[in-house]
mmCIF file of the N, C-alpha and C atoms, coordinates in Angstrom:
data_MODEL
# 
_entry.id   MODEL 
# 
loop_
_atom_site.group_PDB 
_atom_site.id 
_atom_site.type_symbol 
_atom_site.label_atom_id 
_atom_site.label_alt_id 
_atom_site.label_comp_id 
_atom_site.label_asym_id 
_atom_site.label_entity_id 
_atom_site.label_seq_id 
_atom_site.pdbx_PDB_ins_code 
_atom_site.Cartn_x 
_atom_site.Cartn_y 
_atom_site.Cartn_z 
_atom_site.occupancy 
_atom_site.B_iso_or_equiv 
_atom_site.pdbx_formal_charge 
_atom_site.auth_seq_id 
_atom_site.auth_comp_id 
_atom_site.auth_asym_id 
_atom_site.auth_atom_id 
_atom_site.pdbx_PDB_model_num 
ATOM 1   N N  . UNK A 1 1  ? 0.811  -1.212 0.000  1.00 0.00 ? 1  UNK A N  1 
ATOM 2   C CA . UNK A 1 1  ? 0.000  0.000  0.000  1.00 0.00 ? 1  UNK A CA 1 
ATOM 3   C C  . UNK A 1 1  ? 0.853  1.274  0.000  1.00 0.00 ? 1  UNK A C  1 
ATOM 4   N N  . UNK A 1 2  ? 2.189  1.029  0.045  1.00 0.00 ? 2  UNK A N  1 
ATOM 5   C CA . UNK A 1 2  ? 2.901  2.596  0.148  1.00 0.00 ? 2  UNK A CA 1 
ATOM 6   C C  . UNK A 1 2  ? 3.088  2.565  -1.424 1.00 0.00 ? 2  UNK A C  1 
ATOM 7   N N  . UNK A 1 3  ? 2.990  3.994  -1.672 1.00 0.00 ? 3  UNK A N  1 
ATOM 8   C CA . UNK A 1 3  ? 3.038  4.507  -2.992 1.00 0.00 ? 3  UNK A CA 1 
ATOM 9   C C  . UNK A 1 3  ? 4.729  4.299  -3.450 1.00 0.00 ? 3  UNK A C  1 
ATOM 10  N N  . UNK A 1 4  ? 5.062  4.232  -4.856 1.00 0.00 ? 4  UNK A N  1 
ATOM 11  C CA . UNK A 1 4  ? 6.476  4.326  -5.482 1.00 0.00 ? 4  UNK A CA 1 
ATOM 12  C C  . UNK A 1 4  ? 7.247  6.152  -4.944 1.00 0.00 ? 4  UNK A C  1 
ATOM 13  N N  . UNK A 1 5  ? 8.422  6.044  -4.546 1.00 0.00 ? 5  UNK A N  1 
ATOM 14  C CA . UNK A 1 5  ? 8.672  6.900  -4.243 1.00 0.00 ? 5  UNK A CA 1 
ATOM 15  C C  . UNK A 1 5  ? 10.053 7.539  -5.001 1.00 0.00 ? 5  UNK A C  1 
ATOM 16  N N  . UNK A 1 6  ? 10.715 8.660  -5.065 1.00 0.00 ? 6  UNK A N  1 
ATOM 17  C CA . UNK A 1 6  ? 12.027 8.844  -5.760 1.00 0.00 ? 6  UNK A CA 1 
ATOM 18  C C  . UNK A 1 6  ? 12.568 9.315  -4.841 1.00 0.00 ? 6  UNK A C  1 
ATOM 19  N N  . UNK A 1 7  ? 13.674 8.778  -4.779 1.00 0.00 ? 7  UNK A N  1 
ATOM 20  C CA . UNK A 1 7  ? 15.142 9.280  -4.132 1.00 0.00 ? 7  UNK A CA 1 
ATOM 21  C C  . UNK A 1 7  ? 16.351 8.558  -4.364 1.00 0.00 ? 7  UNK A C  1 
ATOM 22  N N  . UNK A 1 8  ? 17.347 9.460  -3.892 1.00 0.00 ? 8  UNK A N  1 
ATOM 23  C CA . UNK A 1 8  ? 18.748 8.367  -3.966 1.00 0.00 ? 8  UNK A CA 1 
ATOM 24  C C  . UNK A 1 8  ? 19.392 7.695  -3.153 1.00 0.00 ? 8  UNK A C  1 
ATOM 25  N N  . UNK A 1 9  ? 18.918 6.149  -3.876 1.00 0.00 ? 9  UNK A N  1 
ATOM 26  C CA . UNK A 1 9  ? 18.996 4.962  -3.035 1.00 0.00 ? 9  UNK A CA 1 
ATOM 27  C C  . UNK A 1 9  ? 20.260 4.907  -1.959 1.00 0.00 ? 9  UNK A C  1 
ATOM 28  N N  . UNK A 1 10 ? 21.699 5.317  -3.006 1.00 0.00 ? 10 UNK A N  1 
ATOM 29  C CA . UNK A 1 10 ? 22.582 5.670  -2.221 1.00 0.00 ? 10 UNK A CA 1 
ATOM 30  C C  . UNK A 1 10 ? 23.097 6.317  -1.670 1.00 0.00 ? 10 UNK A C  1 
ATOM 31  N N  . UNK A 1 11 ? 22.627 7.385  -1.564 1.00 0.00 ? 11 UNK A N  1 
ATOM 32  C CA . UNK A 1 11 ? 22.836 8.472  -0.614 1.00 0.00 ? 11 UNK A CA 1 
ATOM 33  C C  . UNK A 1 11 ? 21.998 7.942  0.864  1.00 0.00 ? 11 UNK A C  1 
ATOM 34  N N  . UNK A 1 12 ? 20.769 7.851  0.555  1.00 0.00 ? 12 UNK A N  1 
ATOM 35  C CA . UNK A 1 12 ? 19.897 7.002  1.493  1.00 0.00 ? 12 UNK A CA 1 
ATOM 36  C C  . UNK A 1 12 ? 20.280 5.634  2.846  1.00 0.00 ? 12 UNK A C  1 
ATOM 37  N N  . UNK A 1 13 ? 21.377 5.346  1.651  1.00 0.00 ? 13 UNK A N  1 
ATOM 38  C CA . UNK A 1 13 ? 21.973 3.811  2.594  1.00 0.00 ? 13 UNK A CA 1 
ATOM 39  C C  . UNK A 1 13 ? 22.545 4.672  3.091  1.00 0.00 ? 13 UNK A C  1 
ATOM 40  N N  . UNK A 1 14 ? 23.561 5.463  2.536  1.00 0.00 ? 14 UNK A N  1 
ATOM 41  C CA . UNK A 1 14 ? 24.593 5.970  3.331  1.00 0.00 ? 14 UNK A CA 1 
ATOM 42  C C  . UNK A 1 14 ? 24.189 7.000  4.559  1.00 0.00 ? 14 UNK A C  1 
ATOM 43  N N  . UNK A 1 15 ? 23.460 7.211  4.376  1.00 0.00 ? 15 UNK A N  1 
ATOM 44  C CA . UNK A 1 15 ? 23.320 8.154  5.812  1.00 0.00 ? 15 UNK A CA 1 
ATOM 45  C C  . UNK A 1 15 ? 22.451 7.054  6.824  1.00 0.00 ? 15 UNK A C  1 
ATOM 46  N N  . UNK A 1 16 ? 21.681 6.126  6.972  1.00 0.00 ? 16 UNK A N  1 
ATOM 47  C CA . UNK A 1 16 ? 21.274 4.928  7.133  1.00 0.00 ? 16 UNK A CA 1 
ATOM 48  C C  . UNK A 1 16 ? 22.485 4.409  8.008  1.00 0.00 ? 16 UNK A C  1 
ATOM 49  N N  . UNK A 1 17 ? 23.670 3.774  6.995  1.00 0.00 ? 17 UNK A N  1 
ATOM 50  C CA . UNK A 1 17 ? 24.687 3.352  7.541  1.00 0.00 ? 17 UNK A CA 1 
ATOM 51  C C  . UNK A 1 17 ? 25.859 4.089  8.771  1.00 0.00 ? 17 UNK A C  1 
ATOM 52  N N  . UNK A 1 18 ? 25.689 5.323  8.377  1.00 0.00 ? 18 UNK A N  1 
ATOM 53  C CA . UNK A 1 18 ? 26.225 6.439  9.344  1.00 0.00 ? 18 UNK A CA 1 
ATOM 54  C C  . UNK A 1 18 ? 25.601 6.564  10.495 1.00 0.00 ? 18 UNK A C  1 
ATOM 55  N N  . UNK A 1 19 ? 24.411 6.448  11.008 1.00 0.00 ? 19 UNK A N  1 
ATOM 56  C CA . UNK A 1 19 ? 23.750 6.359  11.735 1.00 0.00 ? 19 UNK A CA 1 
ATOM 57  C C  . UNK A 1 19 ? 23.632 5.443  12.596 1.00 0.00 ? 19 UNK A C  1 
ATOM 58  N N  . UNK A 1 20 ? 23.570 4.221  12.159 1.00 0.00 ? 20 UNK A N  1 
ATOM 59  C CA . UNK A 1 20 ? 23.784 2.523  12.826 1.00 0.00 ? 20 UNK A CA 1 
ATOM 60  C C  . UNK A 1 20 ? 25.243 2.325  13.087 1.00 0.00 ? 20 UNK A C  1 
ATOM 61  N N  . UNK A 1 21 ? 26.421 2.771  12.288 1.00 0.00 ? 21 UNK A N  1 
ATOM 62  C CA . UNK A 1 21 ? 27.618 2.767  13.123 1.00 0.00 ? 21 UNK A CA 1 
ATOM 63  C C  . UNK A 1 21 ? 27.402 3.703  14.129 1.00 0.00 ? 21 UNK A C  1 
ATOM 64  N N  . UNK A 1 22 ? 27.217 5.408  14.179 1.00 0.00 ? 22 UNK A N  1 
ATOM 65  C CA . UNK A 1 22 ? 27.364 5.363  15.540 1.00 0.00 ? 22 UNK A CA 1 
ATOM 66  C C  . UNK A 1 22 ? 26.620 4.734  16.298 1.00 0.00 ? 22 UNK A C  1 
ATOM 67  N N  . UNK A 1 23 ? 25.273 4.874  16.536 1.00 0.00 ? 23 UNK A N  1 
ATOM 68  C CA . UNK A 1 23 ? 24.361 3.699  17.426 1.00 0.00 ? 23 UNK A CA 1 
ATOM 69  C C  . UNK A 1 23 ? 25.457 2.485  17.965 1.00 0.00 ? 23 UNK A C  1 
ATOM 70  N N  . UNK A 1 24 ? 25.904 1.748  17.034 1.00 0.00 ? 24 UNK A N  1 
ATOM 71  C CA . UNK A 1 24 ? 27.046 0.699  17.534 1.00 0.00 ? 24 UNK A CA 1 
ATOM 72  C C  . UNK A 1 24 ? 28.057 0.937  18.333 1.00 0.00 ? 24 UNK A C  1 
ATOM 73  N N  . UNK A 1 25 ? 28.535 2.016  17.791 1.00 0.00 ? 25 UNK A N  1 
ATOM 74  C CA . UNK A 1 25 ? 29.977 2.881  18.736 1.00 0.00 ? 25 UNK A CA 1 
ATOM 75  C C  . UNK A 1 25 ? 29.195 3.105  20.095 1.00 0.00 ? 25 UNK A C  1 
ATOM 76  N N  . UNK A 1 26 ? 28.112 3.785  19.910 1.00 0.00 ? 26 UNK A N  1 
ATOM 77  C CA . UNK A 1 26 ? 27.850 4.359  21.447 1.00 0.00 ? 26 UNK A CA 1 
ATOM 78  C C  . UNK A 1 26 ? 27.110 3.033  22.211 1.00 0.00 ? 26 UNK A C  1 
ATOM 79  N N  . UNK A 1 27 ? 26.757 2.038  21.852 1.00 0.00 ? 27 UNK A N  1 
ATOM 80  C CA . UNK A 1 27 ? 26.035 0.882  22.343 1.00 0.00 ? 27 UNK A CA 1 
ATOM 81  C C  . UNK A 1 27 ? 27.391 0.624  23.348 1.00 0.00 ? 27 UNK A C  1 
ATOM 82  N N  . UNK A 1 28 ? 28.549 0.439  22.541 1.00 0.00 ? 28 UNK A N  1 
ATOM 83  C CA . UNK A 1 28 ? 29.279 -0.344 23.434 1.00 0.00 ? 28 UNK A CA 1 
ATOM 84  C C  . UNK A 1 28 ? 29.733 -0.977 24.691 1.00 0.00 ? 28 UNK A C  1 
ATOM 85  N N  . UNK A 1 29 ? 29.220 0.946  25.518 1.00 0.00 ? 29 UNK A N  1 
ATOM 86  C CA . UNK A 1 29 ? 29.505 0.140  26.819 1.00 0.00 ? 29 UNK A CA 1 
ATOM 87  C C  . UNK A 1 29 ? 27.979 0.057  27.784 1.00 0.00 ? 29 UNK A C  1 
ATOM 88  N N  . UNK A 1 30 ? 27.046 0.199  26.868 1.00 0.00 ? 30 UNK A N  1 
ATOM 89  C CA . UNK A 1 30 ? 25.785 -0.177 27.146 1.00 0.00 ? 30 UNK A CA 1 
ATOM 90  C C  . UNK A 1 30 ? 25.489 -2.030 27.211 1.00 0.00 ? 30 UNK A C  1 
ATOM 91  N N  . UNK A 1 31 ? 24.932 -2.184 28.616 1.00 0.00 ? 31 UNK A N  1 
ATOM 92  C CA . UNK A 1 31 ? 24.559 -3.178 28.987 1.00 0.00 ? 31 UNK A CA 1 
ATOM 93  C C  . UNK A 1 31 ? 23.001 -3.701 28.316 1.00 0.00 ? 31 UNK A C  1 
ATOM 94  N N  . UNK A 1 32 ? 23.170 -4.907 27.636 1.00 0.00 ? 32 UNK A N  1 
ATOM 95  C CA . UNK A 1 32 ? 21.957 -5.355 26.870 1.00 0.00 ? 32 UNK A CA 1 
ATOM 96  C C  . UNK A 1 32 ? 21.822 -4.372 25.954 1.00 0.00 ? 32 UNK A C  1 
ATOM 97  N N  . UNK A 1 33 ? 22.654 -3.790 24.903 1.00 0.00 ? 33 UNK A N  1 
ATOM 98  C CA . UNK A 1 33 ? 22.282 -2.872 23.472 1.00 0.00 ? 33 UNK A CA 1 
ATOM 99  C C  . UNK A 1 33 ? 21.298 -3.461 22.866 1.00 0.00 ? 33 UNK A C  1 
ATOM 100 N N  . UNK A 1 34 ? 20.739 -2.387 22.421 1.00 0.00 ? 34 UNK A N  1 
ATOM 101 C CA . UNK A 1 34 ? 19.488 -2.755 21.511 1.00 0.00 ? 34 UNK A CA 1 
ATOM 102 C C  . UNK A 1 34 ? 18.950 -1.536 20.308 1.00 0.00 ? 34 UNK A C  1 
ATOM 103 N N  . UNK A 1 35 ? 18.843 -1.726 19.149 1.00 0.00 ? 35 UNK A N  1 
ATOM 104 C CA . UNK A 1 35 ? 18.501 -1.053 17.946 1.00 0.00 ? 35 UNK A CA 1 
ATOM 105 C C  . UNK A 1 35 ? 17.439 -1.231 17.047 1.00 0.00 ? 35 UNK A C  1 
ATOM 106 N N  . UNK A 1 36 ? 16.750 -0.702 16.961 1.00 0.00 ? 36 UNK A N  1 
ATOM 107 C CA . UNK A 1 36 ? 15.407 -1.010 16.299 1.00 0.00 ? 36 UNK A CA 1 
ATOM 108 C C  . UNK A 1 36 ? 15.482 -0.117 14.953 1.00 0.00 ? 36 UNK A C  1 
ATOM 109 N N  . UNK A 1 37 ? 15.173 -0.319 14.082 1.00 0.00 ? 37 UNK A N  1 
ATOM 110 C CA . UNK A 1 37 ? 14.706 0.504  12.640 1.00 0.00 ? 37 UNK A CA 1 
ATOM 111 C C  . UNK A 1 37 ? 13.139 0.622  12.472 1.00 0.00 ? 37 UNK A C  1 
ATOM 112 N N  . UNK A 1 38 ? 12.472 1.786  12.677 1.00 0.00 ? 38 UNK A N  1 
ATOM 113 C CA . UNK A 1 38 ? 10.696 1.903  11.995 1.00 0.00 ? 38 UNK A CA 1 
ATOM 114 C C  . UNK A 1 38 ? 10.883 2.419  10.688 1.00 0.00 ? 38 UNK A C  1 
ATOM 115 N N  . UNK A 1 39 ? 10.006 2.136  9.694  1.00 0.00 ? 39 UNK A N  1 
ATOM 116 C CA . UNK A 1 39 ? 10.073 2.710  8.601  1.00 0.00 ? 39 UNK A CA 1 
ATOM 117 C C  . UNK A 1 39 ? 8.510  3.511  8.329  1.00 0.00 ? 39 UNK A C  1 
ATOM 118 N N  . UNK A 1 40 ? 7.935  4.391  7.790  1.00 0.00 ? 40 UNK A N  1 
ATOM 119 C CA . UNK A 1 40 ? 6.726  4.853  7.710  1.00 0.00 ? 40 UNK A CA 1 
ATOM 120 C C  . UNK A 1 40 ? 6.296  6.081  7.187  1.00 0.00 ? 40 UNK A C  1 
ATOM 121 N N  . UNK A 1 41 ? 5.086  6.149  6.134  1.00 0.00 ? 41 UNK A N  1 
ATOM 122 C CA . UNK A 1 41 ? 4.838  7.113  5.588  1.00 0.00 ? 41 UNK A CA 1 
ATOM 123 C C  . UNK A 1 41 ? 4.496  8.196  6.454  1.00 0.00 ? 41 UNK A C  1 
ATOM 124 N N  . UNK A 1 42 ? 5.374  9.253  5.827  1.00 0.00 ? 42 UNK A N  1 
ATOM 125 C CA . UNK A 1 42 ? 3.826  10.815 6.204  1.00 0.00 ? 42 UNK A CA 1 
ATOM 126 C C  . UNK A 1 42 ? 3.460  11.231 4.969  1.00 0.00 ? 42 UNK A C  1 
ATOM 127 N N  . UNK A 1 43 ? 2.527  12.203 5.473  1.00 0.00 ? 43 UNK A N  1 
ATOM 128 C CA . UNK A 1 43 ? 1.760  12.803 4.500  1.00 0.00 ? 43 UNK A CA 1 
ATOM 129 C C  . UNK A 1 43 ? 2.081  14.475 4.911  1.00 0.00 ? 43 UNK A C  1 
ATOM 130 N N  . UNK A 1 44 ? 1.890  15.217 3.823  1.00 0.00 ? 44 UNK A N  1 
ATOM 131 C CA . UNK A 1 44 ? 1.752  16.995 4.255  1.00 0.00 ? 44 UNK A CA 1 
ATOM 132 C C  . UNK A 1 44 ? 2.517  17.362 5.087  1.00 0.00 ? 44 UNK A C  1 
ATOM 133 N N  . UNK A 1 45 ? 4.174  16.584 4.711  1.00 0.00 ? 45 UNK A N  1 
ATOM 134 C CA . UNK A 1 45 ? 4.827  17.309 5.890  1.00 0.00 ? 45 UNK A CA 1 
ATOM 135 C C  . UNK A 1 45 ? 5.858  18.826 5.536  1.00 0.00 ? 45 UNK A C  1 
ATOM 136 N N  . UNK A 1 46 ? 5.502  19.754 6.489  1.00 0.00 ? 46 UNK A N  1 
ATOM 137 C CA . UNK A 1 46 ? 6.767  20.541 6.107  1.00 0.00 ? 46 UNK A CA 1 
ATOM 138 C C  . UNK A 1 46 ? 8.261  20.708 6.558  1.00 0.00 ? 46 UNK A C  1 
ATOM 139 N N  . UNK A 1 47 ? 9.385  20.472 5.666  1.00 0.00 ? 47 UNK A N  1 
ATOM 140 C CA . UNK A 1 47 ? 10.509 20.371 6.169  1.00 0.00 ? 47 UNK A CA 1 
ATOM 141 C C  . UNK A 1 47 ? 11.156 21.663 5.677  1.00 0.00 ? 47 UNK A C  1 
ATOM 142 N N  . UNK A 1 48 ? 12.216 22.253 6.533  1.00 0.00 ? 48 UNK A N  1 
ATOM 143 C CA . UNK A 1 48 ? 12.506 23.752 6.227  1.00 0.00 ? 48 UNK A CA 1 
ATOM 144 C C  . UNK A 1 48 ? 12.171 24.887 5.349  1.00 0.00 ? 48 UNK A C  1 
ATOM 145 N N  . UNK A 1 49 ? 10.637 24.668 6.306  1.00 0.00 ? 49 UNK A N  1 
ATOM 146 C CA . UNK A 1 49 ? 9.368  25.773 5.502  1.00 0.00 ? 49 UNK A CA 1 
ATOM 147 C C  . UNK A 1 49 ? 9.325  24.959 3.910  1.00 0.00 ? 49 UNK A C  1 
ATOM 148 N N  . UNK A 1 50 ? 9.092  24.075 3.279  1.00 0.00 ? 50 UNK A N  1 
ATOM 149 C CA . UNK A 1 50 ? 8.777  23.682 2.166  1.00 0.00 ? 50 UNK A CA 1 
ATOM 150 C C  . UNK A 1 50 ? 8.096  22.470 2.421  1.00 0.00 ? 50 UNK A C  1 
ATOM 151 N N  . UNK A 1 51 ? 6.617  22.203 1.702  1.00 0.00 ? 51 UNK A N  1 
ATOM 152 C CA . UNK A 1 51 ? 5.376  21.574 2.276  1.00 0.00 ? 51 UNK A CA 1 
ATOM 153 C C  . UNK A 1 51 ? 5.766  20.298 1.133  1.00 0.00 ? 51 UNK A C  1 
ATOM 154 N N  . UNK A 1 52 ? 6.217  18.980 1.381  1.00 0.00 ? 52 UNK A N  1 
ATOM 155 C CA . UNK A 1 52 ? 5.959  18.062 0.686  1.00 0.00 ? 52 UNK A CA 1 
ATOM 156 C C  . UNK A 1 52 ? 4.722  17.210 0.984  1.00 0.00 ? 52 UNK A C  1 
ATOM 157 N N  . UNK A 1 53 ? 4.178  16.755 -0.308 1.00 0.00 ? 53 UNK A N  1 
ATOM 158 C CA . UNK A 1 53 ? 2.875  15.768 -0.242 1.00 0.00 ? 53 UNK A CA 1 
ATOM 159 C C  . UNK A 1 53 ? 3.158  14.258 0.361  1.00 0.00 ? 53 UNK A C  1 
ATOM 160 N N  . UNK A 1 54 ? 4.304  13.759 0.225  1.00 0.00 ? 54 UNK A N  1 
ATOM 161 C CA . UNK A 1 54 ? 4.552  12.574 0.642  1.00 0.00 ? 54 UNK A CA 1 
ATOM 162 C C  . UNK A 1 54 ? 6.012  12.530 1.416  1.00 0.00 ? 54 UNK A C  1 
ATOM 163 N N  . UNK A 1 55 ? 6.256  11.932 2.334  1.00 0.00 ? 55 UNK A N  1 
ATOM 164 C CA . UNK A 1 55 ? 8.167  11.434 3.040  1.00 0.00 ? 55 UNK A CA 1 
ATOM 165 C C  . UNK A 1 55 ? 7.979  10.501 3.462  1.00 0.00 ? 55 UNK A C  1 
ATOM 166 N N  . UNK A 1 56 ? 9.289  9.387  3.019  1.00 0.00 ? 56 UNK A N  1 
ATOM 167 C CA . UNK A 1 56 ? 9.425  8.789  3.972  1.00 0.00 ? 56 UNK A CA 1 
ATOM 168 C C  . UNK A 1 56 ? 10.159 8.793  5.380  1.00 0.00 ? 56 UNK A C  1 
ATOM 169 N N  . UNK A 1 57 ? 9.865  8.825  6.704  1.00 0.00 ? 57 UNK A N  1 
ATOM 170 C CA . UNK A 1 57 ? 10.408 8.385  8.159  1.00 0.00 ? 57 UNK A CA 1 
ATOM 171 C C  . UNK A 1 57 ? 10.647 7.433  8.277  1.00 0.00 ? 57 UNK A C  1 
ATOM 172 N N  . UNK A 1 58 ? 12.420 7.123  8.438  1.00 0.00 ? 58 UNK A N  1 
ATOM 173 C CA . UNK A 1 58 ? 12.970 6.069  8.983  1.00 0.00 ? 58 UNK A CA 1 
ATOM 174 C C  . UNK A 1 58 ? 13.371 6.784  10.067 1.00 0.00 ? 58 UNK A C  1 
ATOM 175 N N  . UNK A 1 59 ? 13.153 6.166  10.886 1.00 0.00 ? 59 UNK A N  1 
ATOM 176 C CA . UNK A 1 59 ? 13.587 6.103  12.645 1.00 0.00 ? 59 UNK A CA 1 
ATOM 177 C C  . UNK A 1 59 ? 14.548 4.717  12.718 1.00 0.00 ? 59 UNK A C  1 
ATOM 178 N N  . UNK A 1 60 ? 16.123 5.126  13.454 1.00 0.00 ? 60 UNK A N  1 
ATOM 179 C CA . UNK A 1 60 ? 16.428 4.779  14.255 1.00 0.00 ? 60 UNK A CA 1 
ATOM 180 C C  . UNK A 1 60 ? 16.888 4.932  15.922 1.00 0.00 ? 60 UNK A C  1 
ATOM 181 N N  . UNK A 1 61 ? 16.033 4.272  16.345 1.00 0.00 ? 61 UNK A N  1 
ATOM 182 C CA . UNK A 1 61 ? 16.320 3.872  18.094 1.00 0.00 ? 61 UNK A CA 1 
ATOM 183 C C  . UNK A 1 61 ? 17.431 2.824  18.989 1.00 0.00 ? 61 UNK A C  1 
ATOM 184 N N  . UNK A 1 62 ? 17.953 3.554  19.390 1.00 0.00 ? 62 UNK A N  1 
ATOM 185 C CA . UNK A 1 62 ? 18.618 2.917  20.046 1.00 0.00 ? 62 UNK A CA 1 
ATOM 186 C C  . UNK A 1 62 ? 18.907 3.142  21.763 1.00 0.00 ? 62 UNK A C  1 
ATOM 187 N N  . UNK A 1 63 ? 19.297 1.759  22.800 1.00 0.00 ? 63 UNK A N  1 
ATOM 188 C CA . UNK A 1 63 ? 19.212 2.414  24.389 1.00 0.00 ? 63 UNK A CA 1 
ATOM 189 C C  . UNK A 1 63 ? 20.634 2.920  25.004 1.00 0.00 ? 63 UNK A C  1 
ATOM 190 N N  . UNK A 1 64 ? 21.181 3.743  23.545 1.00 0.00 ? 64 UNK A N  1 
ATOM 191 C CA . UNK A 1 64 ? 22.885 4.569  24.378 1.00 0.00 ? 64 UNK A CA 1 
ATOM 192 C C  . UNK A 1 64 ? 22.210 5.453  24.896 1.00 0.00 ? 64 UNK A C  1 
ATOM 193 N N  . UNK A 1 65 ? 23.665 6.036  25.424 1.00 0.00 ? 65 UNK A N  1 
ATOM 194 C CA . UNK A 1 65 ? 23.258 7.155  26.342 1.00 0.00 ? 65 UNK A CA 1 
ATOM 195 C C  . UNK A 1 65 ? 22.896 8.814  25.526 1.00 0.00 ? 65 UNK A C  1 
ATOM 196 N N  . UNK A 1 66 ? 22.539 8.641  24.318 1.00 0.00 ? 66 UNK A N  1 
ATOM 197 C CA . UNK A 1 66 ? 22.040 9.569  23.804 1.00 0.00 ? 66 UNK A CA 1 
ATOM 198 C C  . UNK A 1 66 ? 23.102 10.690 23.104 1.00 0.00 ? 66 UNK A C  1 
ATOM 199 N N  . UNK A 1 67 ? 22.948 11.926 22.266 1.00 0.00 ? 67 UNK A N  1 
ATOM 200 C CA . UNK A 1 67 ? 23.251 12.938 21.498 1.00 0.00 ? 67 UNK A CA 1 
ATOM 201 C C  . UNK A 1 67 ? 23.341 13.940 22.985 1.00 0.00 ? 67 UNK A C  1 
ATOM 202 N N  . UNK A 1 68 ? 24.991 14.518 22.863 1.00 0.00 ? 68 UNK A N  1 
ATOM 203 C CA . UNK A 1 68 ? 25.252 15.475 23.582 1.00 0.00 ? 68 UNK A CA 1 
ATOM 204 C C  . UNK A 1 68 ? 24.401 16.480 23.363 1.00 0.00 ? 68 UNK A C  1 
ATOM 205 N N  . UNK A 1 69 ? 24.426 17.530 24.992 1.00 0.00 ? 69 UNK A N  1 
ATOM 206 C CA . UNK A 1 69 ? 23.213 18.609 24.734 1.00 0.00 ? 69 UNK A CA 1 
ATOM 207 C C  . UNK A 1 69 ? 24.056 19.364 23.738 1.00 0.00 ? 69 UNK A C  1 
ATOM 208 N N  . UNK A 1 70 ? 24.746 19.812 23.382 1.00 0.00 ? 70 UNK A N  1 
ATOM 209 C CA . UNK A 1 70 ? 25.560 20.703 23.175 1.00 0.00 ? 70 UNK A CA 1 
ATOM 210 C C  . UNK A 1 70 ? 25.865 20.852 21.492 1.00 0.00 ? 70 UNK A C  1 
ATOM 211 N N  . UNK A 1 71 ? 25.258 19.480 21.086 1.00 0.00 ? 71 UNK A N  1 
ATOM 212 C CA . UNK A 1 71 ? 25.325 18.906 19.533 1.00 0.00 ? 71 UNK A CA 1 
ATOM 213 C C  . UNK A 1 71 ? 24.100 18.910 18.817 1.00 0.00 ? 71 UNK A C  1 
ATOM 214 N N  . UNK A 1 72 ? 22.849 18.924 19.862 1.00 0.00 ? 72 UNK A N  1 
ATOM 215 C CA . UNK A 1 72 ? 21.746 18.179 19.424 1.00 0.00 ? 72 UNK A CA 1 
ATOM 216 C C  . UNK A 1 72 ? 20.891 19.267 18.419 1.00 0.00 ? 72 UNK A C  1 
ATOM 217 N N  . UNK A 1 73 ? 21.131 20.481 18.707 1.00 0.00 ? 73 UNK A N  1 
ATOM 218 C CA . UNK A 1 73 ? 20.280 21.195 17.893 1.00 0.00 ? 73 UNK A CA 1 
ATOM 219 C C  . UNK A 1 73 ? 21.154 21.523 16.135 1.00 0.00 ? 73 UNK A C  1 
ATOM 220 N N  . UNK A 1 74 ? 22.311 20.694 16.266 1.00 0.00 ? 74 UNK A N  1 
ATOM 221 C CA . UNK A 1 74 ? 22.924 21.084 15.360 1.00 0.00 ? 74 UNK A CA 1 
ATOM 222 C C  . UNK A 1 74 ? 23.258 20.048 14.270 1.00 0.00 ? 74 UNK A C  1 
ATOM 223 N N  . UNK A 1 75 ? 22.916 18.754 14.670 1.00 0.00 ? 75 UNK A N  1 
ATOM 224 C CA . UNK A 1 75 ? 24.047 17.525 13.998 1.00 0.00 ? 75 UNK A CA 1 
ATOM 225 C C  . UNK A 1 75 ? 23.164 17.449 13.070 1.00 0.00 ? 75 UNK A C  1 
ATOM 226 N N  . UNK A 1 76 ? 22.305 17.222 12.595 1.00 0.00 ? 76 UNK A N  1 
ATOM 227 C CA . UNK A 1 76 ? 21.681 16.755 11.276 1.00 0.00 ? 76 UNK A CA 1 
ATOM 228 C C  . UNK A 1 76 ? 21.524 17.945 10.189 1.00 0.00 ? 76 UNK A C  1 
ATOM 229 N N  . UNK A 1 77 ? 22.659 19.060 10.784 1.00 0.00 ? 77 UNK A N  1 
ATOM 230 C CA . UNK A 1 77 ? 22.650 20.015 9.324  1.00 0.00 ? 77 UNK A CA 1 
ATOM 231 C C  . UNK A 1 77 ? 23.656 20.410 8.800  1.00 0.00 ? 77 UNK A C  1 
ATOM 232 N N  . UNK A 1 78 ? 24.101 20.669 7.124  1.00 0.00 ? 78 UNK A N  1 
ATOM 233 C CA . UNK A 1 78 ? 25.125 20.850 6.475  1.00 0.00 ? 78 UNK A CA 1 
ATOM 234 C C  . UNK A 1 78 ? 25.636 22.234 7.289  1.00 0.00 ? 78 UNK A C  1 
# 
């Protein structure tokens, strides 16, 4: 039921893969690590003020000790 979508596949892995290594790095000295991937449509979302009709959300979760305060408002931008 999810619609065909366009993007680049490899660019896609690759930030995917960037993501799950650190998760791994920071798991390490976490007792019982654990990583989950959700995958899932939205609809009408806006991302830096520009309204797309369709995205996909991949979420990854993981139980490290989390994104420094000091980084967090900043790491996911060029």
């Amino acid at each position: 039921s999810i619609p065909d979508m366009l993007f680049d596949q490899d660019m896609i892995m690759q930030a995917l893969l960037n993501v799950l290594n650190n998760a791994i790095q920071a798991l390490k000295t976490t007792t019982s690590p654990r990583i989950e991937i959700k995958t899932r449509i939205e609809r009408r979302l806006t991302i830096h003020g520009k309204r797309h009709p369709l995205t996909a959300l991949i979420s990854v979760i993981d139980n490290g000790p989390g994104i420094a305060d000091s980084i967090k408002d900043t790491i996911f931008y060029l």
